[in-house]
N, CA, C and O of each residue as an XYZ file, in Angstrom:
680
protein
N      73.706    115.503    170.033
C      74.948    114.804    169.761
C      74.690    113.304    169.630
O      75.173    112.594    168.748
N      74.039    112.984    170.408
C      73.605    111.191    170.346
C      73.172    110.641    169.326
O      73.432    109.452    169.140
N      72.314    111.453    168.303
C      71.111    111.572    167.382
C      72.080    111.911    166.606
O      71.930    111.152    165.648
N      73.247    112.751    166.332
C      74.253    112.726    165.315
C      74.737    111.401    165.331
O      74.373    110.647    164.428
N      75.619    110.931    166.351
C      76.564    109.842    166.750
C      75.428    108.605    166.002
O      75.836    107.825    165.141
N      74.351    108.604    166.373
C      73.309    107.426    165.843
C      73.046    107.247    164.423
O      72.944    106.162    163.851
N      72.946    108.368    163.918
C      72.855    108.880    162.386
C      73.958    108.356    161.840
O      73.583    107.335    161.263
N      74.961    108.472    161.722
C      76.358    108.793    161.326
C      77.697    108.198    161.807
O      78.874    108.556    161.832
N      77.025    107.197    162.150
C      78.224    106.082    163.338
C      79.311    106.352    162.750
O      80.092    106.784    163.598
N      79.842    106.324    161.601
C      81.044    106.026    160.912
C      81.974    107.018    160.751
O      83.129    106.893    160.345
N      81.166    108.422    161.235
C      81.703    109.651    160.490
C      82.720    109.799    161.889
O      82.444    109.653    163.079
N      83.675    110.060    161.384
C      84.795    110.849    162.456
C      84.456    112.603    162.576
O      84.065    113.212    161.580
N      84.614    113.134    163.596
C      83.475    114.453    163.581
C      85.060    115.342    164.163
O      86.044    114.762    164.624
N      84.953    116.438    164.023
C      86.503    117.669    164.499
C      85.037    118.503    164.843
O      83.979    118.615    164.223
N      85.454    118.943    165.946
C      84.109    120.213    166.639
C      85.167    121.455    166.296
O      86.332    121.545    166.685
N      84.563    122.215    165.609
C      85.470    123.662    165.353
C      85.431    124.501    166.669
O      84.760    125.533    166.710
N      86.158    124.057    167.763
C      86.209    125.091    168.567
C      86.792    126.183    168.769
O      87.075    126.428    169.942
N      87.206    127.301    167.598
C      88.154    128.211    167.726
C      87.690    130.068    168.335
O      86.532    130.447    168.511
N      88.618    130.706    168.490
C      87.961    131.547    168.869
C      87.770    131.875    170.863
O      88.434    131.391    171.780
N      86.504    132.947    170.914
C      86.201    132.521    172.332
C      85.624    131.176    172.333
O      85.132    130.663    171.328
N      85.702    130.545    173.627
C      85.303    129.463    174.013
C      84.160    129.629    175.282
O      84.453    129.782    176.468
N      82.732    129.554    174.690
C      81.991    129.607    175.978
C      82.072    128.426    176.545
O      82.771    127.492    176.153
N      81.327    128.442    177.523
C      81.152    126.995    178.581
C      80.251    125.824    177.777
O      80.298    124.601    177.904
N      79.313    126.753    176.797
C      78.508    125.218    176.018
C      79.495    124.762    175.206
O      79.525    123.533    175.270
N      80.437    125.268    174.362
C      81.614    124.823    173.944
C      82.335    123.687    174.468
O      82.585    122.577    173.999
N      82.651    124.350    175.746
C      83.454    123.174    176.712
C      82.731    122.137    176.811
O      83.207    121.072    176.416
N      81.233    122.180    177.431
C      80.320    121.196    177.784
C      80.070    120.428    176.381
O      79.818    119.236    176.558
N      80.083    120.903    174.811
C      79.719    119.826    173.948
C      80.677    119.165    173.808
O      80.528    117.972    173.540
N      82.093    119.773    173.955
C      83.057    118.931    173.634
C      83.348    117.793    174.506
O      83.980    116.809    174.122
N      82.739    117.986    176.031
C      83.087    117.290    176.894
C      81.930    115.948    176.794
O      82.263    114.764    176.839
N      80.579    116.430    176.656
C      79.967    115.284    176.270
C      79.698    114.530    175.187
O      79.049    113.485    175.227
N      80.308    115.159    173.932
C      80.523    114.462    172.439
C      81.834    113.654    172.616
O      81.818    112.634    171.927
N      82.923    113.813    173.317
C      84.150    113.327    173.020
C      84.460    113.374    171.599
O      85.262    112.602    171.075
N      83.748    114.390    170.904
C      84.384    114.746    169.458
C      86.093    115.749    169.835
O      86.164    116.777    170.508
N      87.217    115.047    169.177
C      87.972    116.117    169.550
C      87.956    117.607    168.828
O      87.309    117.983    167.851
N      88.871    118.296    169.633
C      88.712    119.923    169.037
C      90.139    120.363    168.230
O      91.179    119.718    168.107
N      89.775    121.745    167.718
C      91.092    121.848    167.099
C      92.392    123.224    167.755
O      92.153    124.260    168.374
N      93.966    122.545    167.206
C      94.212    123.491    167.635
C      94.859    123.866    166.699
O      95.207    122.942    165.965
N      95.388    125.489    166.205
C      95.982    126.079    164.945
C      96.980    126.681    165.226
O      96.886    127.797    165.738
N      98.184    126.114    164.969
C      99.789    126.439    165.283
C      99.559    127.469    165.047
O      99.839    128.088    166.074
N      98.848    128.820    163.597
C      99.399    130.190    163.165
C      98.717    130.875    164.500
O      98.987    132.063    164.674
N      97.583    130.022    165.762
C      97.140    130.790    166.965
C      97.778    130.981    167.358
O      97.839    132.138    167.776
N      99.028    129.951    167.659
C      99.695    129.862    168.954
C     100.817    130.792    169.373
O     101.210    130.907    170.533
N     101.254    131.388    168.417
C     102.623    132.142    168.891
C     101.980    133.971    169.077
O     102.446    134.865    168.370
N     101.169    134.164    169.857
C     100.657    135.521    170.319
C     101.389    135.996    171.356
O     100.721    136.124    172.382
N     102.799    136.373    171.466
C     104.167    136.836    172.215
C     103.348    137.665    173.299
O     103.877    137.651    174.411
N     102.204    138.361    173.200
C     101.880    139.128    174.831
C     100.957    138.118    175.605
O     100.985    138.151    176.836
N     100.074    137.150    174.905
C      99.372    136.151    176.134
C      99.908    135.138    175.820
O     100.639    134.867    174.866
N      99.226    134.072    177.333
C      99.565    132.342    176.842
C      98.610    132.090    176.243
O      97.537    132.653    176.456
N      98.793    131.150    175.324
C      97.786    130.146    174.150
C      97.809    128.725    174.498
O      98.746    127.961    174.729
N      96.643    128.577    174.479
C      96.219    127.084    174.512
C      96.452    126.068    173.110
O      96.419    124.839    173.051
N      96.680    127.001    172.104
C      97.269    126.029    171.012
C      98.780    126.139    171.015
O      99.357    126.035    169.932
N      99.385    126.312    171.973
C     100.780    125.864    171.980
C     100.513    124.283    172.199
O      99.663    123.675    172.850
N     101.742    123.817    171.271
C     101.357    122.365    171.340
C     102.517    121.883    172.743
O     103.148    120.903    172.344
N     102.941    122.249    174.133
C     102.902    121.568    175.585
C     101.666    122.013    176.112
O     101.631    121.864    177.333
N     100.682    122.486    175.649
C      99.492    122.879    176.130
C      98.335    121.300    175.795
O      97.362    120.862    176.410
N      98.952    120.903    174.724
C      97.719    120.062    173.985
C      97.296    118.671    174.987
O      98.091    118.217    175.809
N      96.168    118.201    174.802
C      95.931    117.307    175.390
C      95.794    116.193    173.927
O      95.600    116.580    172.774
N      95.914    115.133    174.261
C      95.917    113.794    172.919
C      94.998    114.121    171.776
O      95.139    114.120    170.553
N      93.519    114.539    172.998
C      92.587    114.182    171.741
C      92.287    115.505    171.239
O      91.422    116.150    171.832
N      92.826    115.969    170.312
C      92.855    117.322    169.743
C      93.680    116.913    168.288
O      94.692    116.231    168.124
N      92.774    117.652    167.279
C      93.213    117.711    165.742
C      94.345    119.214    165.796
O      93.972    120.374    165.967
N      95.808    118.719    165.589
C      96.454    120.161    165.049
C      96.575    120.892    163.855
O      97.126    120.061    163.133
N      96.465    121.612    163.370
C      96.276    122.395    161.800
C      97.407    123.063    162.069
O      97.627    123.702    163.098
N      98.459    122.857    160.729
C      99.462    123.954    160.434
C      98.996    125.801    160.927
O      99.418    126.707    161.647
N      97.616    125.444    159.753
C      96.743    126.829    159.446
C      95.703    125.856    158.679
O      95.818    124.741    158.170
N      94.376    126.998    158.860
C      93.043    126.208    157.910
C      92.736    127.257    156.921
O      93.184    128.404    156.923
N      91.848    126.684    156.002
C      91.651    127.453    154.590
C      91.002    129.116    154.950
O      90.634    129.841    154.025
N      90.952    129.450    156.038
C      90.558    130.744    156.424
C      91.677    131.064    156.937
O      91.523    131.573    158.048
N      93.431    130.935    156.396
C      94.673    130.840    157.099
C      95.039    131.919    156.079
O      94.223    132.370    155.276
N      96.347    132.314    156.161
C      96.814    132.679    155.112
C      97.813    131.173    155.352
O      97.688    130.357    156.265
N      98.852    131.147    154.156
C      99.612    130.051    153.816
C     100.892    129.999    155.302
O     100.807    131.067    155.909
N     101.665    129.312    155.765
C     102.572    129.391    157.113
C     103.558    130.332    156.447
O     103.913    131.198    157.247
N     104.141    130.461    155.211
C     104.765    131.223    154.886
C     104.143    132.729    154.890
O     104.614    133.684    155.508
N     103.442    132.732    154.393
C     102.625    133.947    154.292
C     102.605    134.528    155.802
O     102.995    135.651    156.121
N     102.022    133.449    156.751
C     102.069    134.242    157.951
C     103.141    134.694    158.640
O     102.890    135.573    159.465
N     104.418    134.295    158.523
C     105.729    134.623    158.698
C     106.472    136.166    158.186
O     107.270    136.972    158.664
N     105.627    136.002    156.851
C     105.842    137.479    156.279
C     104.980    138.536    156.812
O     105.159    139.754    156.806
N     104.052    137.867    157.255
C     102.487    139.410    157.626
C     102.446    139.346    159.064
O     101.709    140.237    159.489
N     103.036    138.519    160.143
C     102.999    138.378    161.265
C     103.728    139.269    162.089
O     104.889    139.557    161.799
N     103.134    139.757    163.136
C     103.837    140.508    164.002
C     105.503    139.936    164.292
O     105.809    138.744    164.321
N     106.321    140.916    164.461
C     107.900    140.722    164.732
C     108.093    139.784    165.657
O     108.809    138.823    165.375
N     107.432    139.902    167.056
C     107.470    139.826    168.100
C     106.897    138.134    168.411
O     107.335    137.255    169.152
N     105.651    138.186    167.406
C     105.314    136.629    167.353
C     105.813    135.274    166.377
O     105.446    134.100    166.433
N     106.662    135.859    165.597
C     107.527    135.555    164.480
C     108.537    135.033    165.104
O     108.958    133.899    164.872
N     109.259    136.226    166.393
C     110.430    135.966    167.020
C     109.874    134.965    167.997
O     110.825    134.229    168.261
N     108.818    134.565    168.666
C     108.275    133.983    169.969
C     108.477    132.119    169.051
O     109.058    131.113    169.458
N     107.727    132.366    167.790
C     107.338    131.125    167.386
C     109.032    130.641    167.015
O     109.313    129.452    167.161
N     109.870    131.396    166.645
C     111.411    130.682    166.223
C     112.176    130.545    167.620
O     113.307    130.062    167.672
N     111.453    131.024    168.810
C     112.022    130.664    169.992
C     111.680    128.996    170.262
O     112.321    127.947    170.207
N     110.299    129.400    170.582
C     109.600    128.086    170.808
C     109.195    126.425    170.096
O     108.693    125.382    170.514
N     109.793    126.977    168.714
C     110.207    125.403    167.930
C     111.585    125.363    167.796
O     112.150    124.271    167.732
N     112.340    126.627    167.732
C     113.421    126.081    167.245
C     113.942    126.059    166.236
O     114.814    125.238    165.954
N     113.450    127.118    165.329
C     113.407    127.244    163.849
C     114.439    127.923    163.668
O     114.951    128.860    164.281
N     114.762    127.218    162.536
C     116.452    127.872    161.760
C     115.996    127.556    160.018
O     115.271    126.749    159.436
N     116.914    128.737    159.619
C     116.945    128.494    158.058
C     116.960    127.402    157.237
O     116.278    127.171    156.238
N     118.119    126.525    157.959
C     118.808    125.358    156.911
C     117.682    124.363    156.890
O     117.454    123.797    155.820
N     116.826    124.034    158.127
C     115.319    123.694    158.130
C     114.182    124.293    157.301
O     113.094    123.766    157.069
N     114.621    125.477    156.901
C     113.440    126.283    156.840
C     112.306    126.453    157.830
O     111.990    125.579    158.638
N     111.680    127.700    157.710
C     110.879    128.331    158.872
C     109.384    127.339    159.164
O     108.726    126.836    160.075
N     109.434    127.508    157.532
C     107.386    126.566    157.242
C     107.677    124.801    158.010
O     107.248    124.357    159.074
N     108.446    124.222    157.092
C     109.218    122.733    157.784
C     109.444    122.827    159.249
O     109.235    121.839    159.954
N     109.788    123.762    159.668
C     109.912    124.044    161.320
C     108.241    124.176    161.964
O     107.927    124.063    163.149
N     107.657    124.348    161.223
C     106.287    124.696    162.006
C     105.477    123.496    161.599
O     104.795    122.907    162.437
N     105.507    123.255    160.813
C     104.788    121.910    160.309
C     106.274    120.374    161.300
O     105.655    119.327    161.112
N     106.884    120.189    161.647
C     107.942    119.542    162.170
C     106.692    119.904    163.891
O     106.114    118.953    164.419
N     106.546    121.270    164.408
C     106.182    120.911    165.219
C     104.610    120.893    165.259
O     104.107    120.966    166.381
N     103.785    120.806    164.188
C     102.325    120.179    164.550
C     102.763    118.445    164.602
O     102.421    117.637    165.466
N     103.634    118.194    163.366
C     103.631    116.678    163.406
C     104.137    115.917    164.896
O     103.873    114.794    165.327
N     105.021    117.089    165.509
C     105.444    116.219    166.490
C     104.945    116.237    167.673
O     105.360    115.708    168.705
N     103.591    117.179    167.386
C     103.030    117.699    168.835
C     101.968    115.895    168.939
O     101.914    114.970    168.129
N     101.443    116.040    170.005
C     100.661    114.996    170.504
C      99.365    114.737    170.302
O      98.638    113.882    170.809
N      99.212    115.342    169.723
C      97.460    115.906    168.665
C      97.478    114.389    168.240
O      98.498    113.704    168.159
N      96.301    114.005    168.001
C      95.994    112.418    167.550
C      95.832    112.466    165.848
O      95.556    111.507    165.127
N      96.066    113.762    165.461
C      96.074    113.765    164.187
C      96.431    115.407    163.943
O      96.012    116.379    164.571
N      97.520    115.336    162.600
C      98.215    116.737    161.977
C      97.606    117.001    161.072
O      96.910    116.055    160.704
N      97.499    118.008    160.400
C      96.282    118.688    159.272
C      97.068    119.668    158.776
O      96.958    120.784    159.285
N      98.260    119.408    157.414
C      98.655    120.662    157.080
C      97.990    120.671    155.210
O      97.397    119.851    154.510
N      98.355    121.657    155.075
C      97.615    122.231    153.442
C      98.644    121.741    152.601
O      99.692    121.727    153.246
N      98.825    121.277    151.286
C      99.474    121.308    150.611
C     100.852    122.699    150.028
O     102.076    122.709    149.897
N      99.849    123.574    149.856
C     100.141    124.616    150.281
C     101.493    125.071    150.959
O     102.464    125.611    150.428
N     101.328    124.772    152.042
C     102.472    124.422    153.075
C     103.687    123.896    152.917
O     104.749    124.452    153.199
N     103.517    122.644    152.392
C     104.256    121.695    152.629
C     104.984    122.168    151.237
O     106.188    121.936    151.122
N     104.245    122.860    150.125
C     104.785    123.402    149.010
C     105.878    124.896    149.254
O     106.630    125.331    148.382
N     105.720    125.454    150.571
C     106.004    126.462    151.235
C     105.423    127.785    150.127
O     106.439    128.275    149.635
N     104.586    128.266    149.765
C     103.746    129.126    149.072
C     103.553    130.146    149.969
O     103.306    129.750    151.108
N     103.583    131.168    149.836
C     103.708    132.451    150.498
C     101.968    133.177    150.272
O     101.465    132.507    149.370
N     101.475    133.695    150.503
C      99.957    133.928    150.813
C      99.454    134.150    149.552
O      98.256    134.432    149.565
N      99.970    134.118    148.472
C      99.484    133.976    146.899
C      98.811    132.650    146.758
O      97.917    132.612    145.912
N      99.165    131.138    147.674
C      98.975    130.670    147.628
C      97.332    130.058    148.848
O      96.722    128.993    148.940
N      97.214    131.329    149.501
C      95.847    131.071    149.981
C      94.444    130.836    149.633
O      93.897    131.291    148.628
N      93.708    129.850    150.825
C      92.793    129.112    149.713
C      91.115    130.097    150.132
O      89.967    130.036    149.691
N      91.753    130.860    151.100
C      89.911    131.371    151.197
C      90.321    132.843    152.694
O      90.904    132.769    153.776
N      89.575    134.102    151.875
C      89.714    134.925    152.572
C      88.190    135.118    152.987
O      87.223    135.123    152.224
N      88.194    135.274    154.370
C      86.866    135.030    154.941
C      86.431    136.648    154.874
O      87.163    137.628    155.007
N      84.793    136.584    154.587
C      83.848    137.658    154.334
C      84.214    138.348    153.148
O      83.810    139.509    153.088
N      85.011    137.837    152.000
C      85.178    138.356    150.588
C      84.742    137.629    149.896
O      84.751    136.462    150.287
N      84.120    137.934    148.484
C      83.472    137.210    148.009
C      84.728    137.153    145.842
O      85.292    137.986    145.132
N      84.581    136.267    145.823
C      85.237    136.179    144.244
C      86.619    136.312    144.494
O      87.273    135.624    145.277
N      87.123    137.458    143.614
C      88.764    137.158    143.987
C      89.501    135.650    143.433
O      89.283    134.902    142.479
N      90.363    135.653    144.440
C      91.020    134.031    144.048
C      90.455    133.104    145.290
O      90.889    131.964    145.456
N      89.435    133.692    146.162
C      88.979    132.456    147.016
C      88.395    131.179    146.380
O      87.550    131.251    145.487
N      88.944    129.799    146.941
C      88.709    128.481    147.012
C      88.876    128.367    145.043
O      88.085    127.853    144.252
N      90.041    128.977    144.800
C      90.408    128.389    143.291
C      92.035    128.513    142.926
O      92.593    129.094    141.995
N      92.601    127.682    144.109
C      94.028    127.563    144.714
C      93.864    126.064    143.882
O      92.792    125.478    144.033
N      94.837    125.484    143.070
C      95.029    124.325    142.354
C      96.530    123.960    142.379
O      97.411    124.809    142.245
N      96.842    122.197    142.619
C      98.193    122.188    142.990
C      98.014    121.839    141.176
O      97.112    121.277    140.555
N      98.751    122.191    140.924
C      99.823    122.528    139.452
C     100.384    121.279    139.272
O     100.925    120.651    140.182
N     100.259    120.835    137.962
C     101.115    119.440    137.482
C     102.854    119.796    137.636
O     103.410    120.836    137.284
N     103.434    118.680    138.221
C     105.063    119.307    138.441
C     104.903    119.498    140.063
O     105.962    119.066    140.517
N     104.177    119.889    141.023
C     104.467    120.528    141.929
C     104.648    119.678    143.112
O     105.379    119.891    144.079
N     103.764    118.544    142.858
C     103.921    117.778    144.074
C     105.005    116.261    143.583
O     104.575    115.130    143.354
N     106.037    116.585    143.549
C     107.306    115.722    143.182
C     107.681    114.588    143.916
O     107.350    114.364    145.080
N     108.453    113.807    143.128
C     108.666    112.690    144.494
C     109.676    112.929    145.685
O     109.995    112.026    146.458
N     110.195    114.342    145.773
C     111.093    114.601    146.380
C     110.367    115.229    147.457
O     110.829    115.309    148.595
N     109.390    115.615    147.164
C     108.010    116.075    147.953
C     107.550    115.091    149.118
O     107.392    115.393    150.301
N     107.405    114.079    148.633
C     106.579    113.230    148.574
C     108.085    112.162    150.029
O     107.897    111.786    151.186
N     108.942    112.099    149.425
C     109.908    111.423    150.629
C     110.234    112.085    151.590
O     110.753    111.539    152.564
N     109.957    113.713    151.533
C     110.309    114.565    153.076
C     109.002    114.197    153.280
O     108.993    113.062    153.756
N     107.791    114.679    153.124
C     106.445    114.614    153.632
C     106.450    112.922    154.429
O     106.184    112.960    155.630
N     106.632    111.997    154.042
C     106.686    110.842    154.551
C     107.835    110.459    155.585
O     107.560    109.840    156.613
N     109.039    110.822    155.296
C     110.621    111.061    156.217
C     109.396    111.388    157.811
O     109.142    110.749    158.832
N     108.997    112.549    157.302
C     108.288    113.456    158.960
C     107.261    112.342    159.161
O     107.245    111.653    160.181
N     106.685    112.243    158.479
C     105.405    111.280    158.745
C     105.577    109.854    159.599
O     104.828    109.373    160.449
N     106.765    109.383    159.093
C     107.436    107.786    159.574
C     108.232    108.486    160.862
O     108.325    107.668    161.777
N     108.653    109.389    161.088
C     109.688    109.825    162.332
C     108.917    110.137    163.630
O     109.258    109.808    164.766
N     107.668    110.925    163.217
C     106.630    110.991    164.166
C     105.859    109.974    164.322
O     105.464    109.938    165.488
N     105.396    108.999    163.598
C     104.615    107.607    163.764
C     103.188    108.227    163.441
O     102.491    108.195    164.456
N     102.653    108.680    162.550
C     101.726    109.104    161.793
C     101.364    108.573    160.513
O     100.475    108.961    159.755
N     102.283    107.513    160.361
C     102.160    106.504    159.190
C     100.726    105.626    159.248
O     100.482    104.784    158.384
């Protein structure tokens, strides 16, 4: 880690800690002070507690809507268990007139993570047609997801910033 940090002074580093978490896990993260990540589509698993619930988070942690091995937040809403669907509209607070995706992305932005990470994707609310990479498949439509001229509007562009300036992520 030192010999990275020495190499690479400049680079801001995210340690992918997802998954199980062994103890060298804990221990690199603890002696890199690289922060780790946490992924809102983890967090709503209605039979255990999750550590990516964001009152779980500690500051220095990157939050992700979902990552390119995600399906889209919409998508996961449609393919997601009932039960964790119903847990996650308990626990943000999600209503229609918000929409469900805006409700989940509303709470990475507002969680305490030192930085939010959502996909375009998302923020486009795209339903899993719009996913960018299915892990251990090869061809298909993986990593050839393109935002489309027209799509990212300025109307886009003043909610995405509205959340951005309200949370202080500006």
């Amino acid at each position: 880690v030192d010999l990275l940090k020495a190499d690479f002074p400049s680079f801001e580093i995210i340690a992918e800690d997802l998954g199980f978490l062994t103890e060298d896990v804990h221990t690199l993260l603890a002696e890199s002070g690289f922060p780790g990540m946490k992924v809102l589509q983890f967090a709503f698993d209605a039979r255990e507690p999750s550590n990516y619930l964001p009152h779980t988070y500690d500051s220095h942690c990157v939050c992700y809507a979902g990552t390119h091995d995600n399906t889209t937040v919409a998508g996961w809403f449609s393919e997601a268990n009932s039960d964790d669907v119903a847990f996650a509209q308990r626990y943000l607070g999600l209503n229609e007139s918000e929409g469900y995706v805006w409700g989940i992305l509303r709470g990475g932005a507002g969680s305490v993570a030192e930085l939010f990470i959502a996909q375009m994707q998302d923020y486009l609310g795209l339903d899993s047609g719009g996913r960018m990479n299915t892990p251990g498949t090869l061809g298909g439509n993986n990593w050839r997801w393109r935002l489309l001229p027209g799509e990212f509007t300025d109307k886009l562009a003043e909610k995405i910033g509205g959340m951005t300036a309200l949370y202080g992520r500006g």
